[in-house]
C-alpha positions as CSV (number, residue, x, y, z in Angstrom):
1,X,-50.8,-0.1,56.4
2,X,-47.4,-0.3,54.9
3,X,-46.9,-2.1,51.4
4,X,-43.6,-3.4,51.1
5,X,-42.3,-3.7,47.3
6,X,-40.7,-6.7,45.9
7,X,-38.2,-6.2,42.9
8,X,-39.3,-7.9,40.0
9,X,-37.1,-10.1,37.6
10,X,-35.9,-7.0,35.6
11,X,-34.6,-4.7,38.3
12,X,-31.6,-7.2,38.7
13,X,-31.0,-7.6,35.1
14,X,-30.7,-3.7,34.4
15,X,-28.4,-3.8,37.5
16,X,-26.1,-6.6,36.3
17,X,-26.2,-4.4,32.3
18,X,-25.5,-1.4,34.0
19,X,-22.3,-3.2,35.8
20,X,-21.0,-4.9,33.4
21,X,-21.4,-1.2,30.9
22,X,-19.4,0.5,33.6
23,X,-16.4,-2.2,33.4
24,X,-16.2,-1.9,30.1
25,X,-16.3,2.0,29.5
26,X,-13.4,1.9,32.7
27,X,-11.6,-0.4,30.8
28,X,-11.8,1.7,27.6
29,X,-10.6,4.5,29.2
30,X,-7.8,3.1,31.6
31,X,-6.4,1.7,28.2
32,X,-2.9,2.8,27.2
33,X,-2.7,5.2,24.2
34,X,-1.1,3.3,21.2
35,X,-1.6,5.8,18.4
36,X,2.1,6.5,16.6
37,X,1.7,9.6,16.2
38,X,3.1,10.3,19.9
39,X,6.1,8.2,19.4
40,X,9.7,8.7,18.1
41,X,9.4,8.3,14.4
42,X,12.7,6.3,14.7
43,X,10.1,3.4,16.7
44,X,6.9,3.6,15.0
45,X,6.1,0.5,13.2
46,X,3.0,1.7,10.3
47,X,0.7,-1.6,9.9
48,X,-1.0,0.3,7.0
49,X,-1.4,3.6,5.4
50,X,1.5,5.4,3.2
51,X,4.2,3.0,1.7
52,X,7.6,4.5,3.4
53,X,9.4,6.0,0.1
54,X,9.5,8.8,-2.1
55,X,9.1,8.6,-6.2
56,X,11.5,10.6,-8.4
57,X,12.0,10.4,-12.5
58,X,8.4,8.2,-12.5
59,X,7.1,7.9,-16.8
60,X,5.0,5.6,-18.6
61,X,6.3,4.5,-21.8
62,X,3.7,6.0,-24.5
63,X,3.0,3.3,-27.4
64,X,1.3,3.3,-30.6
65,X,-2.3,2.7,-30.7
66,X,-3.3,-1.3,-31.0
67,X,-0.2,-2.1,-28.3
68,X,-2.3,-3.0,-25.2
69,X,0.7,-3.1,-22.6
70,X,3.4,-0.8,-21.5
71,X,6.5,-0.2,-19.0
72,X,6.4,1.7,-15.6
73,X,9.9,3.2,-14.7
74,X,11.0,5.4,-11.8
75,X,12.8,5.6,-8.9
76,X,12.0,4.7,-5.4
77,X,14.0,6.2,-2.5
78,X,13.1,4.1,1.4
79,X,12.1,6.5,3.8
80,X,12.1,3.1,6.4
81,X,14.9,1.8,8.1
82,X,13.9,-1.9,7.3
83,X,13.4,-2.9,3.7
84,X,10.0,-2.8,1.7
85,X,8.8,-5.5,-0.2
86,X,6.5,-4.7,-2.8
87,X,4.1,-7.3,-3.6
88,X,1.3,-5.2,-6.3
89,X,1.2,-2.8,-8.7
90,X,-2.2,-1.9,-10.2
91,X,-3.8,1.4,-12.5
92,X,-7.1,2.6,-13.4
93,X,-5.3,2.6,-17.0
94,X,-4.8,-1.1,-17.3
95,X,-6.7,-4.8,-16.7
96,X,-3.6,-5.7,-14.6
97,X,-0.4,-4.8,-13.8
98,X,2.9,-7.0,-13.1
99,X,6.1,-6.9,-11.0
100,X,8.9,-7.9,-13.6
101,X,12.5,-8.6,-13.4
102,X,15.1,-8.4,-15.9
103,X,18.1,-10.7,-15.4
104,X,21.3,-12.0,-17.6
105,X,22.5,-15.4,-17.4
106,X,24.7,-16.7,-19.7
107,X,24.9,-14.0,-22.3
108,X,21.1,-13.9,-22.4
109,X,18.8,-11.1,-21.1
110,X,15.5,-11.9,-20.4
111,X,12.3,-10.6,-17.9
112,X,9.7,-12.2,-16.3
113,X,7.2,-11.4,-13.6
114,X,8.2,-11.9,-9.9
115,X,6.0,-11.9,-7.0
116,X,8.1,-9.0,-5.0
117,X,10.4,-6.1,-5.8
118,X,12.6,-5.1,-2.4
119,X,13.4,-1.8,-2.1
120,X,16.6,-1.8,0.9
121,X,16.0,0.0,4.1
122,X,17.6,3.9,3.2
123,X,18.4,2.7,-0.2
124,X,16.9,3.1,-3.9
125,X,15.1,0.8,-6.0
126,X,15.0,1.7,-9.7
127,X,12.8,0.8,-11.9
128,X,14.3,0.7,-16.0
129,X,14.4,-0.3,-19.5
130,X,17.3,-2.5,-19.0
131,X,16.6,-3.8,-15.1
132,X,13.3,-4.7,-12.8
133,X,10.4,-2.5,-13.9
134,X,6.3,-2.6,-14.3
135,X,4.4,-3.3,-16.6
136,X,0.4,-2.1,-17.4
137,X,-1.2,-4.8,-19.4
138,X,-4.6,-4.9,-21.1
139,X,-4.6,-0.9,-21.5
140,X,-8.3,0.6,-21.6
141,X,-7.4,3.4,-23.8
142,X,-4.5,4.4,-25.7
143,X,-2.1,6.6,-23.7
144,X,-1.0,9.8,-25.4
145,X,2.0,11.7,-24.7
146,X,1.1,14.6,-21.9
147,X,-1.3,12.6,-20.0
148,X,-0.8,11.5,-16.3
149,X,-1.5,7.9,-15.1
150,X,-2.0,6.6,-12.0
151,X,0.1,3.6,-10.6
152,X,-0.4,2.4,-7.0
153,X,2.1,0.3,-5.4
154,X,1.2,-2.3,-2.5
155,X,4.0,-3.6,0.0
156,X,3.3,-7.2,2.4
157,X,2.0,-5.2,5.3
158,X,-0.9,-3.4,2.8
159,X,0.5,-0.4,2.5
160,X,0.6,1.9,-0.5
161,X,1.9,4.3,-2.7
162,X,0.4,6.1,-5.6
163,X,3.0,7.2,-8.3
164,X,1.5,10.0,-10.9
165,X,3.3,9.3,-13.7
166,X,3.8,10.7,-17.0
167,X,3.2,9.6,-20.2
168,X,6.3,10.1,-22.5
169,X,8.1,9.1,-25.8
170,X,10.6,5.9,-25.9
């Protein structure tokens, strides 16, 4: 006598799962490669990761105990051939930190925070006493002379850039 086997409900369902598995792993791997790294620097476009410029001449202004808010300065050389517009500045040091801008109209100098700071594609951005600099507000601690604060910068496509900067003497 021959018995003749019928396939149950869950033999077609593994079948379909296993299918549809297959089409997807094919499709993984018959994917183009998109990583950067394989492409002419002078093309890649970073969505994230290291904000495109280098840091030279960075300090924190050092001020007497009871002041609770200080400047940032430096310079910012573009590594990028399109501008970078910085849109944060934060530090373990402070409650908050601000963009400012210092501008003269009319005889009068006068700062005030702004929501971005461009740095031009190749060029320099420099951050002063008399022009567009930082500012740490809300300081946990005094800062003495010596020490080394951390200030991270954040451009519109979430990249960053952490300065180590020195605290130093006016």
């Amino acid at each position: 006598m021959t018995s003749t086997r019928r396939a149950g409900p869950a033999r077609p369902l593994l079948i379909a799962a296993l299918l549809i598995l297959a089409a997807a792993l094919s499709a993984a791997l018959l994917r183009p490669r998109t990583d950067t790294a394989t492409q002419n620097p002078a093309q890649a476009t970073p969505v994230s990761g290291t904000l495109p410029a280098t840091v030279t001449d960075a300090r924190v202004v050092a001020v007497p105990p009871g002041i609770r808010e200080t400047s940032v300065f430096a310079t910012l050389r573009s590594t990028w051939d399109a501008e970078v517009r910085i849109t944060g500045v934060s530090s373990p040091a402070a409650g908050h930190a601000m963009l400012m801008v210092t501008r003269t109209q009319d005889n009068m100098t006068g700062m005030s925070m702004t929501d971005t700071l461009t740095l031009p594609a190749g060029g320099t951005l420099t951050l002063s006493d008399t022009g567009d600099h930082l500012m740490l507000m809300d300081l946990k601690e005094p800062l003495q002379p010596g020490q080394t604060i951390p200030v991270t910068l954040t451009d519109d496509e979430g990249r960053t850039l952490t300065i180590q900067a020195p605290v130093v003497k006016p």
